[in-house]
Legacy VTK file of the C-alpha trace (Angstrom):
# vtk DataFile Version 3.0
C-alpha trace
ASCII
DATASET POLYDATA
POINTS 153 float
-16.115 9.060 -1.221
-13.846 7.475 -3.948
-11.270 8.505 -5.426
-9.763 7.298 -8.803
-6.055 7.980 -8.319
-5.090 9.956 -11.226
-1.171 9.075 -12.453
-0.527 11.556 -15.217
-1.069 14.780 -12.939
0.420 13.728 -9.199
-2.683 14.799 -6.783
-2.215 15.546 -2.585
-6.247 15.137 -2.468
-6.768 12.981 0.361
-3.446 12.949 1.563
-3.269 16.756 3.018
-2.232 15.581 6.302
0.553 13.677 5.515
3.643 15.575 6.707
5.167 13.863 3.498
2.084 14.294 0.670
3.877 15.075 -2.163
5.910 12.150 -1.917
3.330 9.725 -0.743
1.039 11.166 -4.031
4.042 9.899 -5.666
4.038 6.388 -3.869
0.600 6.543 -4.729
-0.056 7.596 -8.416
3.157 5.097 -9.308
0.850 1.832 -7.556
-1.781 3.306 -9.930
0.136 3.337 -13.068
1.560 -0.161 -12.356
-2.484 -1.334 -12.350
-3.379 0.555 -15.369
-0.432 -0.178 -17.261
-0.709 -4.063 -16.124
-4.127 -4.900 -15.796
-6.178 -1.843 -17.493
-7.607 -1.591 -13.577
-8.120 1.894 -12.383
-6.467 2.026 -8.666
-9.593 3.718 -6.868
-9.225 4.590 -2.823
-11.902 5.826 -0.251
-11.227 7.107 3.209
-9.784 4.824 5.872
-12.879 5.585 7.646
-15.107 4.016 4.796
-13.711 0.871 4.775
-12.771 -0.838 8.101
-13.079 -4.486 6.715
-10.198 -3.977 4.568
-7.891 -2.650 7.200
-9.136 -5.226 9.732
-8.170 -7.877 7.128
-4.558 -6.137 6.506
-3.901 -6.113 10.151
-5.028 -9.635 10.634
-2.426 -10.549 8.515
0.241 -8.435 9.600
-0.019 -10.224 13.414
1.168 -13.466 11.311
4.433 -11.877 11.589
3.831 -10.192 15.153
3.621 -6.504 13.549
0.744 -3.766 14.588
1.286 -0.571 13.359
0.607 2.024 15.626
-0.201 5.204 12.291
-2.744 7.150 11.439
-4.225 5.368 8.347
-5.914 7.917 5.629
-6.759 5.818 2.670
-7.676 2.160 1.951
-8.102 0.019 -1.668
-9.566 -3.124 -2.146
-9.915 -4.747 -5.125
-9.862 -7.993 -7.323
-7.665 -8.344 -10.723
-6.543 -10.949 -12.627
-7.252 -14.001 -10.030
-5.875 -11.423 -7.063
-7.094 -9.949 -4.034
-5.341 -6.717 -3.282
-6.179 -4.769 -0.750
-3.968 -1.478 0.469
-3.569 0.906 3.810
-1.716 4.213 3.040
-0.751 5.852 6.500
-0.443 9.349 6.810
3.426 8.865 8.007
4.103 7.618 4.487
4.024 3.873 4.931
1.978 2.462 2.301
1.253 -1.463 3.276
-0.077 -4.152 0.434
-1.857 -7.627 -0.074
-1.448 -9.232 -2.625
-3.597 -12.599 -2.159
-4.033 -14.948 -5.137
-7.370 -16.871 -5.219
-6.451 -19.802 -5.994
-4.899 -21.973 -3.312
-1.458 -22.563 -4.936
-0.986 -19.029 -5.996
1.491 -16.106 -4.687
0.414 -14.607 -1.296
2.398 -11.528 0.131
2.668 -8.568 2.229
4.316 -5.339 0.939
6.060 -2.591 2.313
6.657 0.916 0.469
8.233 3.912 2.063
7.464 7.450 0.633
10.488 9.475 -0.056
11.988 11.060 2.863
10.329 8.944 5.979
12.881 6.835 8.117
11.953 3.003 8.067
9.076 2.598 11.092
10.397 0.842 14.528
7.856 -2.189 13.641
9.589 -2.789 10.423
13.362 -2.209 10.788
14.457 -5.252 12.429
12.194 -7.548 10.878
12.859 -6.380 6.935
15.422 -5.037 4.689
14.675 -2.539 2.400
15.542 -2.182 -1.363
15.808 0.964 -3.123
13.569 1.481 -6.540
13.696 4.846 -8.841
9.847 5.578 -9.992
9.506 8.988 -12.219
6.059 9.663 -10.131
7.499 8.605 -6.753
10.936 9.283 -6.553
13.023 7.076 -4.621
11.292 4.033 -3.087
11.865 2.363 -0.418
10.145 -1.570 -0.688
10.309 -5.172 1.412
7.951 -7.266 1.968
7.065 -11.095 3.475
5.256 -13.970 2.230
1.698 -14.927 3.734
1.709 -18.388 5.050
-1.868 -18.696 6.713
-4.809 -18.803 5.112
-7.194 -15.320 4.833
LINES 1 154
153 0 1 2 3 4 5 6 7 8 9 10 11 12 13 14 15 16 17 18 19 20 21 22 23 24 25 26 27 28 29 30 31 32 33 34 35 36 37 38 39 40 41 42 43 44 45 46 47 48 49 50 51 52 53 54 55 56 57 58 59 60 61 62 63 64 65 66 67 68 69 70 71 72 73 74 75 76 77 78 79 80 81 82 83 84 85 86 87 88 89 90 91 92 93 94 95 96 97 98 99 100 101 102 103 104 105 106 107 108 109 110 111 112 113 114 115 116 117 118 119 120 121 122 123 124 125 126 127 128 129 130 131 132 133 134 135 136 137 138 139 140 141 142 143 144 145 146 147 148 149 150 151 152
């Protein structure tokens, strides 16, 4: 079932079994503000369960840079705005992985990292990224990196 993340009034629903909820309601409510402020687009997510395409696609990508993530994914968004494919995972450690894949074959293609409040940086990522810091009223402190795509999706 969908869920239209609400950013006003920080919400858990869907992300009970997170060990860090609050903060990854945060993570998540701030990615939803950034679309409706942006692009007027609500940020909508449904189970992981509901949509396997989109987190077959995600890890597809990933393996460009030799990284499988071993976590419990919970919620998945996929969506089009503004000549971009997006598509998200949010994992129930706190990892919250992006796409961001422009349509158009000379556009910006990249994979982001965010890291809820409070989680250590994952095995898989630490050697491979650097992480910059970023202070978001719904989120708290975030944690971000990310790489750009170079195949073709």
């Amino acid at each position: 079932m969908a869920y239209e993340v609400n950013f006003k009034e920080v919400s858990t629903i869907g992300l009970e079994n997170s060990p860090v909820a609050t903060a990854l309601a945060g993570l998540r409510a701030n990615e939803a503000r950034y679309y409706w402020n942006k692009y007027k687009h609500h940020f909508t997510v449904v189970s992981a369960d509901e949509d396997l395409k989109t987190r077959q696609w995600v890890n597809k990508i990933l393996l460009e840079r030799d990284i499988q993530l071993p976590y419990q994914p919970l919620e998945v968004s996929a969506f089009e705005v503004n000549g971009l494919k997006m598509a998200y995972v949010i994992y129930e450690n706190g990892l919250v992985v992006n796409v961001m894949y422009s349509l158009a074959d000379d556009g910006k293609r990249a994979v982001g990292f965010k890291l809820s409040e409070g989680m250590a940086v994952p095995e898989e990522l630490k050697t491979k990224f650097k992480f910059a810091h970023q202070k978001s009223r719904l989120a708290g402190t975030i944690r971000g990196s990310y790489f750009v795509i170079k195949g073709t999706y």
